[in-house]
C-alpha positions as CSV (number, residue, x, y, z in Angstrom):
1,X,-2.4,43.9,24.2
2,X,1.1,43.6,24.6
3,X,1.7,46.4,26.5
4,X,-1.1,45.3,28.9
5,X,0.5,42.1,29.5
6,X,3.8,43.5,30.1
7,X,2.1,45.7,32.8
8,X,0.8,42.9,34.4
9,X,3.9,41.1,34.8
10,X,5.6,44.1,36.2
11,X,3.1,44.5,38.8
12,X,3.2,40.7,39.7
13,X,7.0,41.0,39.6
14,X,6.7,44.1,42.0
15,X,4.1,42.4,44.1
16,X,6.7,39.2,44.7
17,X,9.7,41.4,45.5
18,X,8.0,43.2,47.9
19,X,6.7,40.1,49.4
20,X,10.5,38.6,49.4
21,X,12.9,41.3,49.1
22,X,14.6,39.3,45.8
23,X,16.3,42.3,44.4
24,X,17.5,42.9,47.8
25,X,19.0,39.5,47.6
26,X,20.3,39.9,44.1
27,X,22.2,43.0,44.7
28,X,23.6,42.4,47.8
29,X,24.9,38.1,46.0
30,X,25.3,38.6,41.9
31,X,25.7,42.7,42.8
32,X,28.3,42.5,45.0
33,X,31.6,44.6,43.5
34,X,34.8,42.2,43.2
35,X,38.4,43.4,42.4
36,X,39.2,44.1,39.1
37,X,42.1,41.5,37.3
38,X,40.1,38.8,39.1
39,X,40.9,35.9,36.6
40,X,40.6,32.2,35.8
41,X,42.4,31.7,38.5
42,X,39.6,32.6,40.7
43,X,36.5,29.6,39.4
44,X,38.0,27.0,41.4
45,X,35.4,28.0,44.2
46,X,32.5,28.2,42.1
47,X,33.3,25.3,40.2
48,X,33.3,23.1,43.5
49,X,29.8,24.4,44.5
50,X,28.3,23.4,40.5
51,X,29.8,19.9,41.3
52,X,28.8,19.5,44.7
53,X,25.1,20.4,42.9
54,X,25.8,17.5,40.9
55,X,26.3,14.9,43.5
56,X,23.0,15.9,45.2
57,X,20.7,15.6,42.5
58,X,22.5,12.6,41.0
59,X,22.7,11.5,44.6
60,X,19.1,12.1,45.3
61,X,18.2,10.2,42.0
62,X,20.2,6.6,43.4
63,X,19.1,7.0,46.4
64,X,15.0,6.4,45.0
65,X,16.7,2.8,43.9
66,X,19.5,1.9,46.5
67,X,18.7,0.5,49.5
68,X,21.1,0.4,51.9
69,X,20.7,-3.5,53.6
70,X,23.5,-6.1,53.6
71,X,21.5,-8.2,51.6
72,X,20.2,-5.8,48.8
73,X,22.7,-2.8,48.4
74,X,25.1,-4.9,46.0
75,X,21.8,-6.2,44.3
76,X,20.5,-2.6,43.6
77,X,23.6,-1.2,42.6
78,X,24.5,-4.2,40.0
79,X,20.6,-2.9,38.7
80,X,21.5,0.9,38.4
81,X,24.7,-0.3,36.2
82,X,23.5,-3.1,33.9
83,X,19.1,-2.6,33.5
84,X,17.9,0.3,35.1
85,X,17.4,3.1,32.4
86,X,20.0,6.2,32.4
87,X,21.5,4.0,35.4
88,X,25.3,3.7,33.9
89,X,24.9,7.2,33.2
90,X,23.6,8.5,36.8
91,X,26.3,6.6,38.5
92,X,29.5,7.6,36.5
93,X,27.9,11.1,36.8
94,X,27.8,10.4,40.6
95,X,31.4,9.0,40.8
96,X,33.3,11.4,38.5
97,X,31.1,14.5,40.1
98,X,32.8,13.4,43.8
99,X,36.2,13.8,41.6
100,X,35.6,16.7,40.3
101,X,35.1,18.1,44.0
102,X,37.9,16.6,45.5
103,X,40.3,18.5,42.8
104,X,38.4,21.4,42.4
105,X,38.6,22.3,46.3
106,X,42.1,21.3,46.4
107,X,43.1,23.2,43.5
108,X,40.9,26.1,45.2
109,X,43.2,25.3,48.4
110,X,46.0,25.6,46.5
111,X,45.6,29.1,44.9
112,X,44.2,30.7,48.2
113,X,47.1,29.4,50.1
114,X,49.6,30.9,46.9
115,X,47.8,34.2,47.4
116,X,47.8,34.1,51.0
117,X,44.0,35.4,50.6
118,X,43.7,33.5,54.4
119,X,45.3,36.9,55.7
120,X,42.9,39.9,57.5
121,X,39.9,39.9,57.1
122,X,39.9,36.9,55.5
123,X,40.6,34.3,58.6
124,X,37.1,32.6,59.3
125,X,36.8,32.4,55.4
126,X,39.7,30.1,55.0
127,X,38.9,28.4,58.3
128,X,35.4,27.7,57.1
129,X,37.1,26.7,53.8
130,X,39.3,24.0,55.6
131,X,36.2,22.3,57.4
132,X,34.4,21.9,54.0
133,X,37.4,20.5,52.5
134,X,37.7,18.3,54.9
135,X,33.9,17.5,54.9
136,X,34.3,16.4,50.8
137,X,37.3,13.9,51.9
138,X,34.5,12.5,54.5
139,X,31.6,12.3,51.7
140,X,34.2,10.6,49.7
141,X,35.0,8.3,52.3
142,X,31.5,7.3,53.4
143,X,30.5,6.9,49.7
144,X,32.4,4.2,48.8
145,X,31.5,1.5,51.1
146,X,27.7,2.0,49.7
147,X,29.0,0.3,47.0
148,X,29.0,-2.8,49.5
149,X,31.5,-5.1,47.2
150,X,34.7,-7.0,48.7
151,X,37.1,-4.1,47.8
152,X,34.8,-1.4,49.8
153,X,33.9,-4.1,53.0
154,X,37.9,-4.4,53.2
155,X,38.9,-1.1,52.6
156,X,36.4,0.2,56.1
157,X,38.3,-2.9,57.9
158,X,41.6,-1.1,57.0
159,X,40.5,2.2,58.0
160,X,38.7,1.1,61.2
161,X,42.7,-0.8,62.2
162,X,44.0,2.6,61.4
163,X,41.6,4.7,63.7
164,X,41.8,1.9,66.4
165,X,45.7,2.7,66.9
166,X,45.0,6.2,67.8
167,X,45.7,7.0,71.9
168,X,43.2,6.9,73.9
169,X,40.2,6.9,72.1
170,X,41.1,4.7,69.4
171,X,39.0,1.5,70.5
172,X,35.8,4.1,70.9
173,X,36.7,5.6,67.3
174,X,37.0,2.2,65.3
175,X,34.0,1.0,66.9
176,X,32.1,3.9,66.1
177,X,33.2,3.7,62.4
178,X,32.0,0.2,62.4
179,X,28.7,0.5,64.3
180,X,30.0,-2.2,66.3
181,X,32.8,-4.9,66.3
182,X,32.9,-5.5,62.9
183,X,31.8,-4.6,59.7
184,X,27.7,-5.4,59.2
185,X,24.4,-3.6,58.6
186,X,25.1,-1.3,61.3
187,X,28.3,-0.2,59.4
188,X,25.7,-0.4,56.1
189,X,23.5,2.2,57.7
190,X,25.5,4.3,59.2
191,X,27.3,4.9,56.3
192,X,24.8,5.2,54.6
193,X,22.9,8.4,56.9
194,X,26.1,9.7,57.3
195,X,27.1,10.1,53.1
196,X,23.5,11.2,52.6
197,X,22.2,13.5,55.4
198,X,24.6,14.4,58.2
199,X,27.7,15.2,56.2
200,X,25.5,17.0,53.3
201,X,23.7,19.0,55.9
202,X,27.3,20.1,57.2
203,X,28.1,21.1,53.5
204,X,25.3,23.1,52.8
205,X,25.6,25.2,56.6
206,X,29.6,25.6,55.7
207,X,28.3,26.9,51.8
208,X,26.2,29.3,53.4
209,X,28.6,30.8,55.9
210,X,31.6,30.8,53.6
211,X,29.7,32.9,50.8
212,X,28.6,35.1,53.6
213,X,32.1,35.7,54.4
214,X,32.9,36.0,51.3
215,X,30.5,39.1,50.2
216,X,31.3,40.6,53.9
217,X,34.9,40.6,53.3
218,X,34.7,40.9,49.8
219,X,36.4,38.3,47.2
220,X,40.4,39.3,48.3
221,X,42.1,41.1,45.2
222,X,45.3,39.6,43.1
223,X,48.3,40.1,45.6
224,X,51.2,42.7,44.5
225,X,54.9,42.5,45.2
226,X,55.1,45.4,47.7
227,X,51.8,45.6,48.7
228,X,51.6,44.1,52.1
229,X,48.3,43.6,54.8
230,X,47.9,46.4,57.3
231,X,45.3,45.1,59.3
232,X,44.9,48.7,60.8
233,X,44.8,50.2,56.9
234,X,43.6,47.6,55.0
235,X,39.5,47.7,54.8
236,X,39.5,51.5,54.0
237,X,42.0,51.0,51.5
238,X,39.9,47.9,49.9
239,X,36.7,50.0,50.2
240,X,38.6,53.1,47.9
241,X,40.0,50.6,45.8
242,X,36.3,49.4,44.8
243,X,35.2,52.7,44.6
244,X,37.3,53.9,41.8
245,X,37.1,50.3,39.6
246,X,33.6,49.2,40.1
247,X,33.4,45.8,39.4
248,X,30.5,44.2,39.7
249,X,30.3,40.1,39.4
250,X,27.6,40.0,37.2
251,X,28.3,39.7,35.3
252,X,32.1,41.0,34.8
253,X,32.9,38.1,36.4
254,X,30.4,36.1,36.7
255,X,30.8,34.6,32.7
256,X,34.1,33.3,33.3
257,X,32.1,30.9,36.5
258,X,29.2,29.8,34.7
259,X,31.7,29.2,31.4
260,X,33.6,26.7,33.6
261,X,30.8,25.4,35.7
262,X,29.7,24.7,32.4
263,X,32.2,22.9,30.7
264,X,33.3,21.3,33.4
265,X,29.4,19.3,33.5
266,X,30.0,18.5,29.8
267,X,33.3,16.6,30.9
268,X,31.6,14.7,33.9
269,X,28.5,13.7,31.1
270,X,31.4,12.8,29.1
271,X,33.1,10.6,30.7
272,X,30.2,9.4,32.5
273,X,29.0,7.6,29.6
274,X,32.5,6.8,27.9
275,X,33.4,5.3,30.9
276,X,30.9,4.9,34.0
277,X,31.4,4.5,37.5
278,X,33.8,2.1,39.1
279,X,33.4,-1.4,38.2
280,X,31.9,-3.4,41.3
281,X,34.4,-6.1,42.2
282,X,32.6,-9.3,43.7
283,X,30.2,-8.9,46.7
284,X,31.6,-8.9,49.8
285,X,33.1,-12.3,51.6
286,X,35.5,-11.5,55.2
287,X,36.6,-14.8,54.8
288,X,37.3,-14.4,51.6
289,X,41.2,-12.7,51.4
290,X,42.1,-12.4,47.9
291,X,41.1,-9.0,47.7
292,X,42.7,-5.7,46.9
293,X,40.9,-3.0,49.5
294,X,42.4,0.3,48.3
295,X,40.6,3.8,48.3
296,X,39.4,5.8,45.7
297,X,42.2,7.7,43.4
298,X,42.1,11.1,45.8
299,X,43.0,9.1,48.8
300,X,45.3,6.5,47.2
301,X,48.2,8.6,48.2
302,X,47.9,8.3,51.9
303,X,47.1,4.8,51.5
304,X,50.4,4.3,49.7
305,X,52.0,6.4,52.3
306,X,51.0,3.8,55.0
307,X,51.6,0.9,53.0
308,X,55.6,2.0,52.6
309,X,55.7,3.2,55.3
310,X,58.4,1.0,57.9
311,X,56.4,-0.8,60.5
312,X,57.7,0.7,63.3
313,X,56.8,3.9,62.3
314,X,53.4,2.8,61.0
315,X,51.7,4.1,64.5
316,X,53.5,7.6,64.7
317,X,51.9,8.2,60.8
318,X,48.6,7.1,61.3
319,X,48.4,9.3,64.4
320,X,50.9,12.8,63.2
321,X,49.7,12.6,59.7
322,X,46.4,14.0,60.0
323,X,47.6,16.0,63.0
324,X,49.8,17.4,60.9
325,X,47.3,18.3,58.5
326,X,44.9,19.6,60.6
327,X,47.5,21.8,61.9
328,X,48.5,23.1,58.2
329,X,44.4,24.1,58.0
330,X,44.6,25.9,61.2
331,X,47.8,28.0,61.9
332,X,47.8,29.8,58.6
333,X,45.3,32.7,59.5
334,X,46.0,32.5,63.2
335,X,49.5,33.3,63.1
336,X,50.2,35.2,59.4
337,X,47.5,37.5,59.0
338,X,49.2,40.1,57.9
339,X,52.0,41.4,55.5
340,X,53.3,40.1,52.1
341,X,50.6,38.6,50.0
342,X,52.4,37.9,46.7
343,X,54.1,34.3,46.2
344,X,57.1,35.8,44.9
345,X,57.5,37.4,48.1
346,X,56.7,33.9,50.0
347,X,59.2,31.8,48.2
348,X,58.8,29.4,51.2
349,X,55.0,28.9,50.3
350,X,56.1,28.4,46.6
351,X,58.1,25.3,47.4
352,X,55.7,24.0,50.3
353,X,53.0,24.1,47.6
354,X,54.9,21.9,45.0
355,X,56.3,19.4,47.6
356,X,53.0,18.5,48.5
357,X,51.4,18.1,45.2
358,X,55.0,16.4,43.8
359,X,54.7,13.6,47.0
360,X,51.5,13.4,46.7
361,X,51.7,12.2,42.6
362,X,54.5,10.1,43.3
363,X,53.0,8.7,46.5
364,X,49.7,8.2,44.0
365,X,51.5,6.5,41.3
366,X,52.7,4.0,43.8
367,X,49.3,3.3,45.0
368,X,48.6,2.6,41.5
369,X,51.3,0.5,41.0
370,X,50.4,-1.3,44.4
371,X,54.1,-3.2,45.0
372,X,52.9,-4.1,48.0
373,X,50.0,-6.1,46.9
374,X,49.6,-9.6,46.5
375,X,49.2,-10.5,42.4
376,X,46.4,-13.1,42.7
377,X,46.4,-13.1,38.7
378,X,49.6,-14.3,38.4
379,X,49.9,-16.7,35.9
380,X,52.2,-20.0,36.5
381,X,56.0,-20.2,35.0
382,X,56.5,-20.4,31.2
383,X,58.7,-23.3,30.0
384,X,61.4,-20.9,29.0
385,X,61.8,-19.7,32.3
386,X,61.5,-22.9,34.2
387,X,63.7,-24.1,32.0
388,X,63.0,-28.3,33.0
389,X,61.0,-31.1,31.6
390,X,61.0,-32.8,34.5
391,X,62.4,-33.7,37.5
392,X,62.3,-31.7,41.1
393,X,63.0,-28.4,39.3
394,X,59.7,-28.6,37.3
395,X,57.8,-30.5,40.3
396,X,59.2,-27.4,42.5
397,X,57.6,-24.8,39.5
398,X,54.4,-26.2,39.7
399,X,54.6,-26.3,44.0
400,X,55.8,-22.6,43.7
401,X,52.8,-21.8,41.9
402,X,50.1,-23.7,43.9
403,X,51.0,-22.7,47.2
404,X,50.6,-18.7,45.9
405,X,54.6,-17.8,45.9
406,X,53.9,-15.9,42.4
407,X,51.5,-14.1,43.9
408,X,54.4,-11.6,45.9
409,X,57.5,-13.1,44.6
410,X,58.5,-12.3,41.0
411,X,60.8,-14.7,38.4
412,X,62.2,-12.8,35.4
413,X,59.3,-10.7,35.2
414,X,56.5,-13.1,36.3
415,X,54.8,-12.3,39.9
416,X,53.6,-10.1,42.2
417,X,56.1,-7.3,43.4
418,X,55.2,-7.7,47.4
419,X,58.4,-9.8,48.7
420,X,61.8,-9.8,47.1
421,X,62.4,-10.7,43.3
422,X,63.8,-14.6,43.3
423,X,65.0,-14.4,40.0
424,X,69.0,-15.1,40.9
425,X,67.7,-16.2,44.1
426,X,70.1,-19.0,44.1
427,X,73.4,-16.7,43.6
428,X,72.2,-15.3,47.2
429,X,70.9,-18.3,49.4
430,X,72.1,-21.6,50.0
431,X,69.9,-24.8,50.6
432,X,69.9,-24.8,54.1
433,X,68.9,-21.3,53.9
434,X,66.1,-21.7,51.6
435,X,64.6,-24.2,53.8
436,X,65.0,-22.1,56.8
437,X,63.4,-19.0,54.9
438,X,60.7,-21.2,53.5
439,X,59.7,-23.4,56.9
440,X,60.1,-20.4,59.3
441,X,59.2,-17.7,57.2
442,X,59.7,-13.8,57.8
443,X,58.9,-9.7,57.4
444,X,55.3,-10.3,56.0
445,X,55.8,-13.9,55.0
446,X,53.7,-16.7,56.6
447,X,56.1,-20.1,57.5
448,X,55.1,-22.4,55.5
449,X,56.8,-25.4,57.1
450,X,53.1,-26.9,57.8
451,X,51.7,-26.6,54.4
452,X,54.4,-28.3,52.6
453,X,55.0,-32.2,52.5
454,X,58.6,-33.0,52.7
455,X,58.7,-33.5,48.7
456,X,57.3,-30.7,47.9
457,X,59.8,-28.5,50.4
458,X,62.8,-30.3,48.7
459,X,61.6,-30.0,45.2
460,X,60.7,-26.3,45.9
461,X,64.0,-25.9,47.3
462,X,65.9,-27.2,44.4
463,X,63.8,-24.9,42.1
464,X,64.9,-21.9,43.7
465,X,68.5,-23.0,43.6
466,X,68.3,-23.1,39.2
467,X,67.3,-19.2,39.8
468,X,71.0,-17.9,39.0
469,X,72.1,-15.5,36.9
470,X,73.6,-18.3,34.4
């Protein structure tokens, strides 16, 4: 009995392979020989793919709720979090997976850039490499206005300002970004289409042609000191190579990919449900401006960089920045295809490689940190800093307070961190220059010289004069 069923499956599993040619397939994908000493440092790639699986079928699964209208996407997405079954789960699964991807493909960046594995015959796998990378900053991009709260609505206004300073076509790119002149269901939708078909259906054409490349070319092997790239030399010697170390990646080393793949899905589960998607801040209000807009972590860097960076030069970042970039995806494989492979040989890439990641973390901890932003939590004075019961030093406090001073000025330790610390403020400024400062205004500070009754400018004033260091 047994052995008749067992002939029967064999036939069936004959009769489907002739049909599609599947061991074909398997040979030529999971068959495929790969350099031997190909190590851990070698998953990043593989890793990206099981995480970008992840955001499609947790991405397909949100989209059977969400519905992407002005007036229901907060609605539906305030459901997902707080009532509909599994719905805290699917979205931190959905928010931590688009992590995952962002540092997965730049840590896979990273090591093929270290190992120069852009050089011959390698070119148009690196080049196809770049656009994908650059298509996950998009998807990240897109995704976060469907959240449709204040921070998300503010954050596209920002990014549409950036995009309307570039030459040219600036005016053409910010309105295209918007779906109009301002932020609105067209935004909502385009969004939307462009998160959940057009930029996926980019992602999956660049999969397939980048693992074609990659079992055409073949997986590059670890670079050697002394072993340079011969265009003329190199595939013959590759071929040999293979021959005399066969390798195949299944599953040699295929275990150390579906190991990681693996664990890395356990983490997103993990914190998934420890800690769920991104809070949703209140639903969005333009008129509304006490707001934060800032990015999601893996572009917080470049929105610090903006933020600090000197207005004058504001225009000439915005626009070289992401030339710049672009450039640094490009030349690579157009004009070093061949020679040294090894890092230790490329001391130059070494150091190129840490100062990007080095201002990129320091640039990130200052978008944490957000000095530039308004604190619209500040709290008013203590007593023991005020230091008055009464009088037009307290009455000043109180007006310092109510007409949102604490919110970029800080006082021993109190306020935001926007505008200059007025803690000795009176060992710097006068009176009359106080007034001036405060009626006129300045760099970033509105004049307040209409807002303020006479009283209150005076009692203000002679609050800010206590501030001294004794």
């Amino acid at each position: 009995m047994m052995t008749r069923l067992m002939r029967t499956l064999t036939e069936i599993g004959r009769w489907f392979d002739d049909r599609t040619g599947v061991s074909a397939i398997w040979k030529v994908t999971a068959g495929h020989r790969v350099p031997p000493n190909t190590g851990w440092w070698y998953v990043f790639g593989s890793a990206t793919l099981v995480a970008f699986i992840v955001q499609v079928a947790t991405g397909i699964a949100l989209a059977t709720i969400y519905i992407p209208s002005t007036a229901n996407a907060y609605n539906t997405l305030q459901f997902i979090s707080t009532q509909a079954k599994w719905g805290h789960l699917l979205r931190g699964l959905h928010y931590f997976g688009a992590s995952a991807m962002v540092l997965l493909v730049g840590l896979h960046v990273t090591r093929t850039y270290l190992m120069a594995a852009y050089k011959y015959p390698r070119e148009m796998s690196w080049l196809s490499g770049s656009v994908l990378l650059l298509l996950v900053v998009g998807m990240g991009f897109t995704g976060q206005l469907l959240r449709w709260d204040q921070v998300a609505v503010w954050s596209v206004f920002i990014a549409a300002e950036q995009a309307g300073r570039a030459p040219f076509i600036g005016k053409t790119l910010a309105h295209f970004i918007l779906g109009g002149n301002t932020v609105g269901g067209a935004t909502l939708s385009r969004f939307f289409a462009f998160h959940v078909f057009f930029i996926p259906m980019l992602i999956f054409g660049f999969i397939g042609v980048h693992l074609y490349l990659v079992i055409r070319n073949g997986i590059s092997e670890p670079p050697k000191k002394g072993r340079p790239v011969d265009p003329r030399t190199y595939r013959a010697w590759y071929e040999d190579m293979l021959k005399r170390e066969v390798h195949p990646f299944w599953p040699d080393a295929a275990w150390r990919d579906v190991t990681f793949g693996v664990a890395m899905v356990v983490v997103l589960v993990v914190l998934a449900w420890a800690i769920g998607a991104p809070h949703l801040s209140k639903p969005p209000d333009p008129t509304v401006l006490q707001a934060e807009p800032r990015p999601d972590w893996y572009l917080l860097w470049y929105f610090a960089l903006l933020a600090l960076t000197p207005a004058k030069l504001e225009n000439f970042v915005i626009i070289l920045g992401p030339l710049f970039f672009v450039l640094f995806l490009i030349l690579p494989p157009l004009v070093a295809n061949k020679g040294e492979r090894s890092a230790w040989r490329r001391p130059w890439a070494i150091g190129l490689v840490i100062a990007c990641w080095m201002m990129i973390g320091t640039l990130w901890i200052e978008g944490e940190r957000s000095p530039w932003s308004p604190d619209f939590s500040a709290q008013p004075l203590p007593s023991d800093v005020v230091q008055a019961t009464g009088g037009p030093t307290l009455e000043g406090a109180k007006s310092f307070h109510s007409h949102g001073c604490e919110h970029c000025h800080q006082i021993a330790g109190y306020g935001g961190h926007r505008g200059p610390d007025l803690t000795s403020v009176g060992d710097r400024l006068s009176a009359d220059q106080l007034t001036i400062r405060i009626v006129n205004g300045g760099t970033n500070m509105p004049a307040y010289g209409g807002n303020l009754t006479a009283k209150e400018l005076s009692d203000m004033v002679a609050f800010l004069c206590s501030r001294k260091t004794h």
